[in-house]
Structure formats: C-alpha cells, structure tokens
C-alpha positions as CSV (number, residue, x, y, z in Angstrom):
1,X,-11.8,-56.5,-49.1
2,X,-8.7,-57.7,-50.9
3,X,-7.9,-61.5,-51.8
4,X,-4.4,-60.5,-52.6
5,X,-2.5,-63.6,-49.6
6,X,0.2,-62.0,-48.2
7,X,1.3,-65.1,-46.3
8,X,-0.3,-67.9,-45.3
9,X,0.4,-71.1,-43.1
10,X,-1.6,-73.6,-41.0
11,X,-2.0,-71.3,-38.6
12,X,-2.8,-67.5,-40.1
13,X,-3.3,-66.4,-43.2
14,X,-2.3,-62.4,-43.9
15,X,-4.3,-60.7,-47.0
16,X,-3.4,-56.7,-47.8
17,X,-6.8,-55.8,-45.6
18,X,-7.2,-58.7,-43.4
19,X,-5.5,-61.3,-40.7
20,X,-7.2,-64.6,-40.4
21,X,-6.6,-67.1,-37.4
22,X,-7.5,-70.5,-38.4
23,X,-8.0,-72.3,-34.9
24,X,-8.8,-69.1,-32.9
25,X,-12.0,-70.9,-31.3
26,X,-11.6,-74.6,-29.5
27,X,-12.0,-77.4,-31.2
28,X,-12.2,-75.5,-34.5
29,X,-13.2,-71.9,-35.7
30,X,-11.5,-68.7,-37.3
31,X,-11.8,-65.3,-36.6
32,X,-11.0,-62.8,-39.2
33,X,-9.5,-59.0,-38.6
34,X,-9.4,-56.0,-40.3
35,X,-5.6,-55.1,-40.4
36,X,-7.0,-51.3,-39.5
37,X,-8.5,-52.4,-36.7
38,X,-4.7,-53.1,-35.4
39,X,-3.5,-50.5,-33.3
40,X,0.0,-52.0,-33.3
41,X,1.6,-55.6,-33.1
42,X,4.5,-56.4,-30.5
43,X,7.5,-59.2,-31.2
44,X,8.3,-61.2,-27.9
45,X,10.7,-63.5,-27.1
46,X,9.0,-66.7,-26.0
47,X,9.1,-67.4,-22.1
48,X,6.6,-68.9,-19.5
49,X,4.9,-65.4,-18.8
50,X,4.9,-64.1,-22.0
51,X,2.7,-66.9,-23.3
52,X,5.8,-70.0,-24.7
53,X,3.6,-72.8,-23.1
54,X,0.0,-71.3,-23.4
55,X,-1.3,-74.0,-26.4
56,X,-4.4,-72.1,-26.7
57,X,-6.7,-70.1,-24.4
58,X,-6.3,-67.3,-21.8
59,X,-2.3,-66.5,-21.4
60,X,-3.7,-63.4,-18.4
61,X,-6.7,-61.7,-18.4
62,X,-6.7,-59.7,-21.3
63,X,-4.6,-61.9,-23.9
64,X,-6.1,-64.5,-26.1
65,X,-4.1,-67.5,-27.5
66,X,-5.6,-69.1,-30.7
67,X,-4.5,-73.1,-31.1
68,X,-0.8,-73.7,-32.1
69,X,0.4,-77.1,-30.5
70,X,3.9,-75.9,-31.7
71,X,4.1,-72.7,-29.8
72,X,7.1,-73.7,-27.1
73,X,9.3,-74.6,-30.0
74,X,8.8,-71.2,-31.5
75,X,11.4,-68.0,-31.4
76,X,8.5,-65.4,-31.2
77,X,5.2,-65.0,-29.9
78,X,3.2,-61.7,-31.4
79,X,1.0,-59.8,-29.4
80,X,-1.5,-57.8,-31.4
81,X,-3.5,-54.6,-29.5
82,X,-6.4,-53.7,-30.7
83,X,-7.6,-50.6,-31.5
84,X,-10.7,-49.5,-29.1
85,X,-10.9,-53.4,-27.6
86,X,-9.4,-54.6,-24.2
87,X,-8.9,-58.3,-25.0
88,X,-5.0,-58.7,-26.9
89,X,-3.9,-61.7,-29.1
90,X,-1.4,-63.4,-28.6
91,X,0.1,-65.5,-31.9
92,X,2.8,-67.5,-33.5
93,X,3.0,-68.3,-37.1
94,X,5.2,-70.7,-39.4
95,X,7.7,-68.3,-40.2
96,X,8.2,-65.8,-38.1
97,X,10.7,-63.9,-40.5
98,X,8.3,-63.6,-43.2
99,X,5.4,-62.3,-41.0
100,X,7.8,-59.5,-39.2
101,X,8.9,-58.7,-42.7
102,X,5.1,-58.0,-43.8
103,X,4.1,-56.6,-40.4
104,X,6.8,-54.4,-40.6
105,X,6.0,-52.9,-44.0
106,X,2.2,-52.3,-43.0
107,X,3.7,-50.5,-40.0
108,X,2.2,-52.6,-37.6
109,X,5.5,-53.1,-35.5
C-alpha cells in the first residue's frame, strides 16, 4: 500500500492505492478503500434527492453518507459504486476541484 497523499482534508484523505473517510461510522470511525475496488465515481449536483441535506446516514437504500455537517453548502456530492457490493457512497470533500481533478486522472469518473 502506498503512503504517497494525494489529497487530504477533514473529511477524506486520497493516497495513490487508497480512499479514506474520516467520519464514515457515527460518532466517530473511518473506513478505508482500495481505489481498485471502485468500479467508477459519479459527480452530482447537490439537490434534496440526490443526498444535499443528508448530514450523514442512509440517503435511500443503497447509498451511504459518511458525516459532513457542511454538505448543503457544497457544489457536488460524489457517489462512488463499488465493484461487486450493493451499498454506494455518497461523499463531499473540501475542494471539490481538486478531487475531480485526481479522480479524473485515475479514471474513476
């Protein structure tokens, strides 16, 4: 596994093998992905059913929000699928240029 940090903020951090979300579990808890365990990663524009006001938890039954208090104020929400798994995540970061950027260049968008 690499250590070489991509990008990192409060809320993920993105290594060359690996995506970590800091408050995935409530109160407190990350959860750390293999990047090729990503089938592919979706940009969407923030709106009620696509997750802007979902804080953390459930956003529908098969997408999973880790904690980001900041979330309605945001201009995109991500929506990673999985490869082989059923549940999706659903994710914001601190700069969501940056993140597209590197998503983008591991051809995950």
């Amino acid at each position: 596994m690499s250590v070489d940090i991509l990008y990192s903020d409060r809320l993920i951090e993105i290594s060359a093998d690996t995506i970590l979300f800091r408050r995935y579990y409530f109160p407190v808890g990350a959860k750390r992905l293999k990047l090729s365990d990503i089938e592919r990663i979706v940009v969407r524009t923030p709106t009620f059913t696509t997750g802007k006001y979902r804080l953390q938890g459930n956003g529908g039954p098969r997408t999973w929000f880790p904690m980001d208090r900041q979330r309605p104020h945001r201009s995109k929400i991500f929506v990673m699928i999985l490869r082989n798994k059923w549940r999706r995540i659903g994710f914001t970061v601190e700069d969501e240029d940056a993140v597209e950027r590197i998503l983008r260049e591991r051809q995950l968008l």
